[in-house]
C-alpha positions as CSV (number, residue, x, y, z in Angstrom):
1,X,0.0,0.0,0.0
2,X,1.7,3.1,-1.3
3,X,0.5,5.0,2.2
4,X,1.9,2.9,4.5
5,X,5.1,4.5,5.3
6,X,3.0,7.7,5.4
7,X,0.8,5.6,8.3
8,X,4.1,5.0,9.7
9,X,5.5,8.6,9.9
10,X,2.1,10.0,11.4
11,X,1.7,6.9,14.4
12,X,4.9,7.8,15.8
13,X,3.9,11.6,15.8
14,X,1.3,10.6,17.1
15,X,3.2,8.8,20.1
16,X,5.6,11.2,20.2
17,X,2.8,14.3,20.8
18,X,1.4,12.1,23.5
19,X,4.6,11.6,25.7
20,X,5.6,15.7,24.9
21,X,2.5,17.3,25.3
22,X,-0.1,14.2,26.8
23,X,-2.4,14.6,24.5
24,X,-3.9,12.0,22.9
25,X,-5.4,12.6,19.6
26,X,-7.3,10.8,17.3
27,X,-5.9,11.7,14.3
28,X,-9.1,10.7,11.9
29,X,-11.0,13.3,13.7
30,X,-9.2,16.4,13.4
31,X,-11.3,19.8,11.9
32,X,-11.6,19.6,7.9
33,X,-11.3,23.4,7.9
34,X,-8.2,24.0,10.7
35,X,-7.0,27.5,9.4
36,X,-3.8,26.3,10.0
37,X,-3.3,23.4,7.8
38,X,-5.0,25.6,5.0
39,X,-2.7,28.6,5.6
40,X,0.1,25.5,4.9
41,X,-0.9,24.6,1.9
42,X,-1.4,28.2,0.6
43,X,2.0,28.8,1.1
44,X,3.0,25.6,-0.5
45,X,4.6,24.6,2.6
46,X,4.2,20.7,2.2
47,X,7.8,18.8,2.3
48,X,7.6,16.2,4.0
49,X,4.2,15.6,3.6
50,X,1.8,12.8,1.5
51,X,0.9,13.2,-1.9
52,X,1.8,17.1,-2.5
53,X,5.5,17.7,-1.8
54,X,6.6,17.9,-5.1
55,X,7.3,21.2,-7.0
56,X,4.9,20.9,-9.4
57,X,2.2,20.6,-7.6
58,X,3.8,23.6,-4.8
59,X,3.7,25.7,-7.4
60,X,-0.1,25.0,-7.7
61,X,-1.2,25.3,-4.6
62,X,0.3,28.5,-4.5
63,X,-2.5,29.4,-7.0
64,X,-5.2,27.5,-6.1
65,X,-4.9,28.7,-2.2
66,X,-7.2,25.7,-0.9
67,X,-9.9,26.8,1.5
68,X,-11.8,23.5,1.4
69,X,-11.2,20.1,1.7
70,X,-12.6,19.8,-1.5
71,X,-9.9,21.4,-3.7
72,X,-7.3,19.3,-2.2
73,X,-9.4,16.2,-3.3
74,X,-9.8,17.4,-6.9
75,X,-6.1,18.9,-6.8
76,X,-5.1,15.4,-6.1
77,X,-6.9,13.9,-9.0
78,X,-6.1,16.4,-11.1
79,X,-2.1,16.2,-10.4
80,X,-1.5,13.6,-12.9
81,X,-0.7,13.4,-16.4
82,X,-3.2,14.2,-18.2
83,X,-5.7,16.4,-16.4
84,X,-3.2,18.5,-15.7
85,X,-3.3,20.7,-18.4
86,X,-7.2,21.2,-16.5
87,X,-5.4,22.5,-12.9
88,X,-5.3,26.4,-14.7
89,X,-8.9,26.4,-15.3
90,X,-9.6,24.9,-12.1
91,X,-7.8,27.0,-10.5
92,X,-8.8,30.3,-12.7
93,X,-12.5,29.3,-12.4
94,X,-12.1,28.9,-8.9
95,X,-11.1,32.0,-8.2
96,X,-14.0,34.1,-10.6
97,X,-10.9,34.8,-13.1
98,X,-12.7,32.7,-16.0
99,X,-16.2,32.1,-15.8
100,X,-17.7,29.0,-15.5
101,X,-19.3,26.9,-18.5
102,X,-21.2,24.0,-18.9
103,X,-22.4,22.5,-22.0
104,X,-25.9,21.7,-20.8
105,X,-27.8,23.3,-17.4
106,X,-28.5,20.2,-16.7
107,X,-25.0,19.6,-15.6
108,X,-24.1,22.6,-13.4
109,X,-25.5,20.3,-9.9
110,X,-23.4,17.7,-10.8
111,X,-20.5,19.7,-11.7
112,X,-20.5,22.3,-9.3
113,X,-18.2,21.3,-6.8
114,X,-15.3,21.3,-9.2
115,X,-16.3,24.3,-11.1
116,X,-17.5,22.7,-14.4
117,X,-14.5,20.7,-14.9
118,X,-14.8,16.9,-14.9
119,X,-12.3,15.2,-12.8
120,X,-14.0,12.1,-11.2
121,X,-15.2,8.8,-12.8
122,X,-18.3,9.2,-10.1
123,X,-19.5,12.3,-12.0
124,X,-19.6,10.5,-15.4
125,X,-21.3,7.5,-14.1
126,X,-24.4,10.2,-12.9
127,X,-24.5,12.2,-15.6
128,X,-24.5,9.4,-17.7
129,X,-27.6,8.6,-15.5
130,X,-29.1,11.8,-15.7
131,X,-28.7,13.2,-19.2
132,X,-29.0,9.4,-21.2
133,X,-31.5,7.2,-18.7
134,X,-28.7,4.8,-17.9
135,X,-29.4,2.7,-15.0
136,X,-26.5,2.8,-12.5
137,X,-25.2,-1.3,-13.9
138,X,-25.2,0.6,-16.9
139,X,-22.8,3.4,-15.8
140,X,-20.4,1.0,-13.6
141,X,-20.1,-0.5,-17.0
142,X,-19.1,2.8,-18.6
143,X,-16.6,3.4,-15.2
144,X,-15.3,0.2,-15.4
145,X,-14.5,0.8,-19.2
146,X,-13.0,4.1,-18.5
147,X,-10.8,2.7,-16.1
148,X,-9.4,-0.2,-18.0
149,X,-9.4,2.2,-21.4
150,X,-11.5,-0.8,-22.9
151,X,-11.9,1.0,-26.4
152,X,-14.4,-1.7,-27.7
153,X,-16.8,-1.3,-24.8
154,X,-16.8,2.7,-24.9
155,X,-18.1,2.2,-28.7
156,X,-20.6,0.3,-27.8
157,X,-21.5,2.9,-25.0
158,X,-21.5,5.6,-26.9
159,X,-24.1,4.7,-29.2
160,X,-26.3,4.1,-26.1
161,X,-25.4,7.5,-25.0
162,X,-26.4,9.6,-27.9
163,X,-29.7,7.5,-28.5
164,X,-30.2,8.5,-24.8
165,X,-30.1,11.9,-25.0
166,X,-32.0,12.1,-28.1
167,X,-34.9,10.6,-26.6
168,X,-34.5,13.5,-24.0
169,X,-34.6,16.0,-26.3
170,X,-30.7,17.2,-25.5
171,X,-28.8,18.4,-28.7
172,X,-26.9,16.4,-30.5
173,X,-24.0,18.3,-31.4
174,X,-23.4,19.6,-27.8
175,X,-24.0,15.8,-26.4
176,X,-21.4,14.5,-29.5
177,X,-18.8,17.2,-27.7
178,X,-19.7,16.0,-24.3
179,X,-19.1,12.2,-25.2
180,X,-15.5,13.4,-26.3
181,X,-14.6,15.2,-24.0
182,X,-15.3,12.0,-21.3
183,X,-13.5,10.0,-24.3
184,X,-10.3,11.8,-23.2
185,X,-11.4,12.0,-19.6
186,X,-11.0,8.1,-19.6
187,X,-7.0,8.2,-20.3
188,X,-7.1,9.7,-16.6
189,X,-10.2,8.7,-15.2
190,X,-9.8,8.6,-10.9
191,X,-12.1,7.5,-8.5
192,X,-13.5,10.0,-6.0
193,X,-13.5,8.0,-2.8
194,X,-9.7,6.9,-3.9
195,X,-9.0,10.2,-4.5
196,X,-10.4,11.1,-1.4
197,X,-8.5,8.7,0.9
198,X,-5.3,9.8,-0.5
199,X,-6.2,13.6,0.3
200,X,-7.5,13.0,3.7
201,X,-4.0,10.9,4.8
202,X,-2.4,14.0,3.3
203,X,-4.0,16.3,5.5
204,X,-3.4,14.4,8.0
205,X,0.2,15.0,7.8
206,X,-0.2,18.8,7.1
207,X,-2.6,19.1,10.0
208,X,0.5,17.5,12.2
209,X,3.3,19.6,10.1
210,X,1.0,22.6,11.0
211,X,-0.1,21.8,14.7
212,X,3.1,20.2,15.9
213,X,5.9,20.4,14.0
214,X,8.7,19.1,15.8
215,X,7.2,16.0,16.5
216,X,5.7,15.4,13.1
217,X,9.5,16.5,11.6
218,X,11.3,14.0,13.9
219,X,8.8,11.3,13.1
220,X,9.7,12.3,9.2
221,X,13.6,12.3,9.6
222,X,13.3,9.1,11.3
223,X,11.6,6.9,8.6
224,X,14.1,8.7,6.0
225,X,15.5,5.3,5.3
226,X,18.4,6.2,6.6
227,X,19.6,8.1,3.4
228,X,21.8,10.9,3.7
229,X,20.6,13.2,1.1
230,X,16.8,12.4,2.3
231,X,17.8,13.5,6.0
232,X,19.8,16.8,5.0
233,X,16.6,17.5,3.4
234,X,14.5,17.5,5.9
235,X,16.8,18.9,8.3
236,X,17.1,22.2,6.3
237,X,13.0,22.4,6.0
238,X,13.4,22.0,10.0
239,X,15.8,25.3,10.0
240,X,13.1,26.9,7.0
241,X,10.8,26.3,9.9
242,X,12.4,27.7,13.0
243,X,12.8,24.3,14.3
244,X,16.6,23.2,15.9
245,X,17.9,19.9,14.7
246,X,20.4,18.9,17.6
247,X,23.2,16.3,17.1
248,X,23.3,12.9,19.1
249,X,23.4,13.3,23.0
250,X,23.5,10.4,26.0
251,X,21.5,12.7,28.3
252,X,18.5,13.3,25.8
253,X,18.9,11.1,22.8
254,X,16.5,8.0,22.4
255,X,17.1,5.3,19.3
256,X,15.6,7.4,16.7
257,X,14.9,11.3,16.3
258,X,12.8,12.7,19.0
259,X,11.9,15.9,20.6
260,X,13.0,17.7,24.0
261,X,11.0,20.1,26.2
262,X,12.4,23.5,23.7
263,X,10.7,21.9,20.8
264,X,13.8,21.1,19.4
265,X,14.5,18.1,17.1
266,X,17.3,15.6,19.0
267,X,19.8,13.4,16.6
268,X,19.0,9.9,17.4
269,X,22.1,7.6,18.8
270,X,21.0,4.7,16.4
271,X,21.9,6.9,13.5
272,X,25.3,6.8,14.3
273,X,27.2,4.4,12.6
274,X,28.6,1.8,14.8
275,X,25.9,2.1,17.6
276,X,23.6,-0.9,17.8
277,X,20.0,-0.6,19.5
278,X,21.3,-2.8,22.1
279,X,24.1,0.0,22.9
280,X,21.3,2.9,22.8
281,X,18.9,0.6,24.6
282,X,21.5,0.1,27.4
283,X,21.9,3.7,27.5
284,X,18.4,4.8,27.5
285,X,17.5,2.6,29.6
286,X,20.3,3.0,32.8
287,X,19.4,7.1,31.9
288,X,15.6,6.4,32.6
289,X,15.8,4.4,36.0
290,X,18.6,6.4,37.3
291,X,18.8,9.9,36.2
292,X,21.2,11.6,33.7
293,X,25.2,10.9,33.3
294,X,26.8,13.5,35.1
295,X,30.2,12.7,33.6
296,X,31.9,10.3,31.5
297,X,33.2,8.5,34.4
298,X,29.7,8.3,35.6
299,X,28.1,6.8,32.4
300,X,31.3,4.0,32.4
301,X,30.3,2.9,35.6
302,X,26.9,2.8,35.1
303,X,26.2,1.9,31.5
304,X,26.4,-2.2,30.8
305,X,29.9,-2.2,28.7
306,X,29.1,-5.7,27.4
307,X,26.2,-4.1,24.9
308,X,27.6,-0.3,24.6
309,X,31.1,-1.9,24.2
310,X,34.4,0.0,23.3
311,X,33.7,0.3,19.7
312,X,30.0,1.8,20.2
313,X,31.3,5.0,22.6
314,X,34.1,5.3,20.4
315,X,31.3,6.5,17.4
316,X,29.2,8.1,20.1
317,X,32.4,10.3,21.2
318,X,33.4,10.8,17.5
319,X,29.6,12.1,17.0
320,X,29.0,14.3,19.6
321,X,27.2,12.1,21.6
322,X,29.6,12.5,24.8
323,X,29.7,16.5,24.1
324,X,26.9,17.9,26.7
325,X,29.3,15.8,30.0
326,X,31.3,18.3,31.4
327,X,35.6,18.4,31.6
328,X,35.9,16.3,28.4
329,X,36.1,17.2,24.8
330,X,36.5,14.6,21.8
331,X,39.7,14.5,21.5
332,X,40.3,13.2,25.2
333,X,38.7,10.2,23.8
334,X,41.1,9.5,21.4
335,X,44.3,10.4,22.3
336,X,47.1,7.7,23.3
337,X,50.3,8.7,25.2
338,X,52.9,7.2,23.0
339,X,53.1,4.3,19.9
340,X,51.3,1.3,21.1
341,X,49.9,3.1,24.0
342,X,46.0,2.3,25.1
343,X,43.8,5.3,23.8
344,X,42.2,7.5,26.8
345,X,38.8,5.6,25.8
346,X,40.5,2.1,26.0
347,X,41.8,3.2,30.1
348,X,38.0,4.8,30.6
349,X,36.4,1.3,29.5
350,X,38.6,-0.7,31.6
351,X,38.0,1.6,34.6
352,X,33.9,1.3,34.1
353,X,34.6,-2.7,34.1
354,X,36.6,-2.9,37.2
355,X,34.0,-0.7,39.0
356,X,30.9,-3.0,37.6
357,X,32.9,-5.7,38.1
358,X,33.6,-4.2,41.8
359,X,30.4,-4.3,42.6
360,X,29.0,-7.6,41.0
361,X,31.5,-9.7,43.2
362,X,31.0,-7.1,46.2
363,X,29.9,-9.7,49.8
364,X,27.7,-8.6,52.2
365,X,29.1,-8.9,55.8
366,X,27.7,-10.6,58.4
367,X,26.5,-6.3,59.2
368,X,24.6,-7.1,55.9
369,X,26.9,-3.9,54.9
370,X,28.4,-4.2,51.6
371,X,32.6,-4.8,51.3
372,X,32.9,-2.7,48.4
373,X,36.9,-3.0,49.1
374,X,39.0,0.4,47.8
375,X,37.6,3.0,45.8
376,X,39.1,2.5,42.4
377,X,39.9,5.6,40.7
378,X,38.8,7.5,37.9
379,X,41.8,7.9,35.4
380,X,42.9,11.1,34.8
381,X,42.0,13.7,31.8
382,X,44.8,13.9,29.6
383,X,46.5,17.5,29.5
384,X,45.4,18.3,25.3
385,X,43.8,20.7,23.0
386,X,40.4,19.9,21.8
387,X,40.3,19.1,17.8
388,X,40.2,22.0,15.5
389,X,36.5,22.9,14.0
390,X,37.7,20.8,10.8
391,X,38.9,18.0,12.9
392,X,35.8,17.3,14.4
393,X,33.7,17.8,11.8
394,X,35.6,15.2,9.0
395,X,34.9,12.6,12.1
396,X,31.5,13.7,12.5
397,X,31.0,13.1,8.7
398,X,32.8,9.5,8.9
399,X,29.8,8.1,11.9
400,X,26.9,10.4,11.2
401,X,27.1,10.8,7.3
402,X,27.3,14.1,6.9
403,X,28.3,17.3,8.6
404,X,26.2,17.7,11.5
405,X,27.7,20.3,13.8
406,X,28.6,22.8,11.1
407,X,30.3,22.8,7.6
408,X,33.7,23.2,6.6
409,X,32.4,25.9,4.3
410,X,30.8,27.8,7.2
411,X,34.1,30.4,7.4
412,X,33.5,30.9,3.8
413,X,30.0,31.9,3.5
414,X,30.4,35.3,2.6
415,X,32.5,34.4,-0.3
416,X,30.0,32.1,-1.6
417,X,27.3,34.7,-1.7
418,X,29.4,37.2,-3.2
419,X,31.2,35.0,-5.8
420,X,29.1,32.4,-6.3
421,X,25.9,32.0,-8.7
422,X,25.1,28.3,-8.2
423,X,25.6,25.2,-6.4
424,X,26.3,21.6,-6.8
425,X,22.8,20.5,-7.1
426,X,21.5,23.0,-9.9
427,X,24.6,21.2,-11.8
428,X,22.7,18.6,-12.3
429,X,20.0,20.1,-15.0
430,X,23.4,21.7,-16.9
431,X,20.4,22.6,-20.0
432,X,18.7,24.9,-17.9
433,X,22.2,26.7,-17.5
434,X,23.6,26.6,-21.2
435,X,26.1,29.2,-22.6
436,X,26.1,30.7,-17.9
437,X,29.5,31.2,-16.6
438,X,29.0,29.4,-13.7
439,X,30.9,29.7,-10.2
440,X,30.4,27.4,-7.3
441,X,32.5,26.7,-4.2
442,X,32.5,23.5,-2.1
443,X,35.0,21.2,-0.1
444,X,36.4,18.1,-1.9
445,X,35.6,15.1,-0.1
446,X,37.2,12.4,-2.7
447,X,40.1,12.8,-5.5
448,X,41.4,10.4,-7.5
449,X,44.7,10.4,-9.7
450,X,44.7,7.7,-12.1
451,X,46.5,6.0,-15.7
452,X,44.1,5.1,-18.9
453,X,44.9,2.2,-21.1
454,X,46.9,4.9,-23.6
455,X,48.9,5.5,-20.3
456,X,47.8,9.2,-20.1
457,X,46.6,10.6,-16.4
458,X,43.3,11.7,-15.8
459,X,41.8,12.8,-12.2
460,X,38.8,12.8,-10.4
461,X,37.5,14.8,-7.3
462,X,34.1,15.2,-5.7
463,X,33.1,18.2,-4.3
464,X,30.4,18.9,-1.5
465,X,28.7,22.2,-0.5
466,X,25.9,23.2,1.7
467,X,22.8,21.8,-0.5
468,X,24.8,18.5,-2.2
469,X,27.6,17.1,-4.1
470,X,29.1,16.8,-7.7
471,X,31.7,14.6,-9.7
472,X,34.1,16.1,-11.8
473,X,36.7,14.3,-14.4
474,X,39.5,16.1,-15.9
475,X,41.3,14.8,-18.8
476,X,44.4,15.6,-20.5
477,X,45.6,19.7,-20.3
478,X,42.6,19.7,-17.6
479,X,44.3,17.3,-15.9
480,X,47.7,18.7,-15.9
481,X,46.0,22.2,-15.1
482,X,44.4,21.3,-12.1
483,X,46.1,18.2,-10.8
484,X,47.3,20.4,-8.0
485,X,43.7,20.9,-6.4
486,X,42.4,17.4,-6.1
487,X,43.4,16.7,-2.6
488,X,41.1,15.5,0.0
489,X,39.7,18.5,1.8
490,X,40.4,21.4,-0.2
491,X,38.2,24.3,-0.2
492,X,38.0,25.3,-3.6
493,X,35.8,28.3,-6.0
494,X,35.7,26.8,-8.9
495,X,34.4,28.7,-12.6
496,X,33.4,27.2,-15.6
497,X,30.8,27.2,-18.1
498,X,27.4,24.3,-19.5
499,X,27.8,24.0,-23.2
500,X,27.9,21.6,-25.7
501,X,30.0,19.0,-26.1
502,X,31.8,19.3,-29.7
503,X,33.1,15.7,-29.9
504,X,32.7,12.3,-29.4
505,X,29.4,9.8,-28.7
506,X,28.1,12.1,-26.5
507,X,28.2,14.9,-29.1
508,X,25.8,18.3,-29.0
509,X,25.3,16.9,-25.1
510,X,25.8,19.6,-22.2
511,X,28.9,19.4,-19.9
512,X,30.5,21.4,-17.5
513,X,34.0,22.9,-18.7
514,X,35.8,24.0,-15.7
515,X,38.4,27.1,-16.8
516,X,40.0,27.9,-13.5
517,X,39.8,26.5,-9.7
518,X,41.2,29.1,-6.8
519,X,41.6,27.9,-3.5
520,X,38.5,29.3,-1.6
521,X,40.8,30.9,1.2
522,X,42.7,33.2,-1.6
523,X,39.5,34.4,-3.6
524,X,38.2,37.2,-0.9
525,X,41.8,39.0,-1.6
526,X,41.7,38.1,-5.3
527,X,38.2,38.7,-6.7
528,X,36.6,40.5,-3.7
529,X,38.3,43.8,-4.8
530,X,35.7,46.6,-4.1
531,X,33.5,47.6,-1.8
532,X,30.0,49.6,-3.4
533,X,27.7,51.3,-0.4
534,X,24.5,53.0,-1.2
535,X,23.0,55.4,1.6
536,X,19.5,56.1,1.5
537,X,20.0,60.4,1.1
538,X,16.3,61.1,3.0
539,X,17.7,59.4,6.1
540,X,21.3,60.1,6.1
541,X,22.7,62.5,9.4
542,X,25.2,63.0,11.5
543,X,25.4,60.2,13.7
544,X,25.1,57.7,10.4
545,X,27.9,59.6,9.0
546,X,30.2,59.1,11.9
547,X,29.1,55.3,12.5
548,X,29.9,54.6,8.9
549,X,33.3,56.5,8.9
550,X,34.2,54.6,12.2
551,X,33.4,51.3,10.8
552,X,35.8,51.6,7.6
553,X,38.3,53.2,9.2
554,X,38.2,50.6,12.0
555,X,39.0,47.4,9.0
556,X,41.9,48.6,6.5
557,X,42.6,46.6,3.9
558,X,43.2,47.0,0.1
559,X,39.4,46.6,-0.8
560,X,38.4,50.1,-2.8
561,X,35.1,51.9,-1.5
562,X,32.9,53.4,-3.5
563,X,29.7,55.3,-2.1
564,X,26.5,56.4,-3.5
565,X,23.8,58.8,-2.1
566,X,20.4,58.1,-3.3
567,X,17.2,59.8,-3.1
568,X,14.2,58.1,-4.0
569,X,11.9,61.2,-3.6
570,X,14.2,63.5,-5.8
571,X,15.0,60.3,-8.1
572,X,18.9,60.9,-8.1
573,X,22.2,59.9,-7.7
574,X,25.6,61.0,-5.8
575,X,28.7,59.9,-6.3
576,X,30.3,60.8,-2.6
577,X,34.3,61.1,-2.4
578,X,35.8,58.8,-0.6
579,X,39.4,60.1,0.2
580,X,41.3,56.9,-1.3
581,X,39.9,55.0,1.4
582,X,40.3,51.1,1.6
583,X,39.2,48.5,3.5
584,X,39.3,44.4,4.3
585,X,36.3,42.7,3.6
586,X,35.6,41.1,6.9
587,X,32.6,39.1,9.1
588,X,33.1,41.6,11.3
589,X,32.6,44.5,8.7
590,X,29.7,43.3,6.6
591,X,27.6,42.5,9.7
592,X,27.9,45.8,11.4
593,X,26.5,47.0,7.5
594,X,23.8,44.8,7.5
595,X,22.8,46.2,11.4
596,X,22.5,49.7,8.9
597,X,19.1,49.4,7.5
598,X,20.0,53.3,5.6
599,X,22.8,51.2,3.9
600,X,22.6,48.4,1.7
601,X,26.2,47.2,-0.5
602,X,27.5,44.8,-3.2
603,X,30.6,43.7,-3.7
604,X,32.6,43.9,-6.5
């Protein structure tokens, strides 16, 4: 059943609501008209949702503005090959901008509800009834034909039809049209009451989006399948929505995505790699009868290290997991005092065994007091710096999937919005983007360097930013050009251009022809080389003056500045001298600017 997962996603909401909020709701008999849910779907705001998540139909709904449950069944009918080319009339009709037509009064009652267009096979089968005298066997007959496309039997029911509506005195000319038109109908005929139980699940799920997100978000992120580009997905419509997606934690993680007392969206510990549900249920479970870990020596002792073993904290510590226990960082975890050393985390293990161990084999006295023998203690915290935001982030990737905490194109974001006119993904529909000069930025997180059979080299590398990743091959003088830059985490700005291939099988088919790759650290100094302001002239005084002249003053650099006046009431422009001053293009510098709302700037 094509809804199941969808069944899936809103039961453990639904369990999820309960234990957050105790409420216990019966999710088959929520409102048909919550403002809410409607206000959702007018803004199109449906990932994540059944049945009308895709952009085609987004962009509908952003038309159509559904303010009954009634559109979003005959949207759902409509949204198929087909009778699409029927959703602008709908829509239009719908809305008073193209009047509504029937081809015989008779129709309008039957056709009302969907504004004179014919979307459902229930619809045909009355009118059928109503405008020919056929008896309702007569019009399953004709439904059952539609459905199946049975040419043969639609012949014969034709002739049945027009003699019909003869003998009722309808016109012939205008019932000839009407029989065609359900002719083509029938390549797309769809059931009401289907189409209907399809659209009620789906507003089931935008009635949850709508009413409670979080949990409704968690309960989508965990029945992602575990797919990588799936989860980033949903975890950027989760920041779209104001909602905080929080990596793994031993004090507030369960075994899949769940949510905490803010509202916010808490990483599972079975979605790290090298954590098995009998690790996360050992953990959960010690956490729930006996309170939270208050340190790492704490959860060794406590936790049973037979099922969360060695291995298993080792992915927890390299994923966060360990991050919210105070005194430690990661890499405590890890390090080793010398070559063939135990790691920090192998001592830590040993010392939560001896204690459990301690106190399985602990006799009571003849007192009936415990001999718990010497205290053993807790190893101590090597002396070391944490790991560097690059560090913990490529280990983060390695159990997790992807970057979690941050990116390693965070310190770069202002050079990818300044310099950059695309990503990765868009590179993937290269005709939408012939004869562009393209540039994109993004961290390579493979490269290859390799020999044909005709003994030249050729390279590979693929490169990740914050929306996806992209493969890239260079060949011959590309190779030799670029060779340099294929190196496992390099942050590169790359520029190239979609045209045409001019050779080869592949002939006349787009690619991407890369002419130059900078690394991303050297292209603020090298292409970021002027700095435009433009101060609104109706609000400009003093005190703006001075700010602004404190501000570039305050970050020299070799970046020219140019500044503009502009008055939109006396529809001009002023070039203002600025003295040869020059500044550096810092984080620091552009957000104080964008605290201006009198200024706004480009750059370059």
């Amino acid at each position: 059943f094509l809804g199941l997962k969808t069944l899936t996603i809103i039961r453990d909401a639904l369990r999820m609501i309960k234990a957050n909020h105790g409420v216990d709701i019966a999710i088959d008999d929520i409102p048909l008209d919550d403002p809410k849910t409607f206000a959702l779907y007018q803004r199109a705001e449906t990932n994540g949702t059944f049945q009308f998540e895709s952009a085609g139909m987004q962009k509908y709904l952003r038309e159509l503005k559904a303010d009954q449950f009634g559109d979003l069944i005959a949207m759902n009918a409509l949204y198929r090959p087909g009778p699409l080319e029927y959703i602008p009339t709908f829509i239009k009709r719908k809305h008073g901008l193209e009047p509504i037509l029937y081809d015989l009064p008779e129709m309008e009652d039957l056709l009302k509800e969907t504004y004179g267009v014919t979307v459902y096979q229930e619809q045909v089968m009355l009118l059928s009834q109503k405008l020919a005298g056929f008896t309702k066997g007569d019009a399953d007959v004709l439904r059952k034909a539609m459905g199946k496309k049975d040419r043969a039997t639609l012949d014969k029911m034709k002739g049945k039809f027009l003699e019909g509506t003869k003998e009722r005195g309808f016109d012939a000319k205008v019932c000839e049209k009407v029989w065609t038109d359900w002719e083509a109908f029938a390549q797309y005929a769809f059931n009401k009451s289907h189409s209907t139980c399809y659209a009620f699940v789906a507003y089931q799920t935008a009635w949850l989006k709508a009413n409670y997100p979080s949990e409704y978000m968690a309960s989508v992120l965990t029945h992602s399948g575990g797919q990588i580009d799936k989860i980033t997905f949903f975890m950027e419509e989760c920041r779209r929505m104001g909602i905080q997606v929080l990596g793994p934690d031993v004090n507030e993680s369960q075994l899949q995505f769940s949510v905490n007392k803010k509202g916010e969206v808490r990483f599972g510990l079975g979605a790290v790699k090298g954590v098995g549900e009998a690790a996360v249920d050992a953990i959960v479970k010690e956490r729930n009868e006996h309170g939270p870990y208050k340190d790492i020596f704490d959860l060794v002792r406590r936790v049973n290290l037979r099922s969360a073993n060695r291995k298993a904290l080792e992915s927890l510590a390299y994923g966060g997991a360990f991050d919210g226990l105070p005194r430690t960082h990661r890499a405590h975890y890890f390090h080793s005092p010398g070559e063939g050393k135990p790691t920090w985390m192998e001592t830590l293990t040993r010392y939560g065994q001896q204690c459990q161990d301690g106190a399985d084999s602990a006799q009571v006295n003849m007192f009936g007091e415990a001999d718990e023998g010497a205290a053993i203690p807790e190893p101590t915290i090597p002396a070391i710096d944490p790991w560097s935001a690059l560090e913990q982030l490529h280990y983060e990737k390695d159990v997790i999937g992807f970057y979690l905490s941050g990116h390693p194109l965070d310190d770069h974001r202002l050079e990818i919005k300044h310099l950059c006119n695309t990503t990765l993904p868009d590179l993937k529909e290269l005709d939408k983007l012939a004869g562009r000069d393209l540039t994109f930025a993004g961290i390579v997180t493979k490269a290859e360097h390799r020999i044909a059979k005709s003994g030249k080299p050729f390279g590979s590398l693929s490169l990740e930013d914050h929306s996806g990743t992209h493969e890239f091959m260079f060949f011959s003088e590309d190779y030799m050009k670029f060779k340099l830059y294929l190196q496992t985490g390099a942050l590169l700005l790359v520029k190239g251009k979609a045209m045409a291939r001019t050779w080869g099988r592949d002939e006349g088919q787009m690619e991407l022809k890369v002419y130059n790759i900078d690394l991303l650290g050297d292209a603020r100094e090298k292409y970021i080389t002027k700095l435009n302001l433009k101060l609104d002239a109706d609000r400009v005084d003093d005190a703006l003056a001075r700010e602004l002249g404190q501000l570039l003053k305050a970050s020299p650099g070799k970046c020219k500045v140019s500044i503009q006046l502009v008055s939109e009431q006396e529809k001009m422009a002023l070039e203002a001298p600025t003295k040869g001053i020059s500044v550096a293009v810092s984080e620091d510098l552009i957000r104080s600017l964008d605290g201006l709302p009198e200024v706004s700037y480009t750059l370059n």
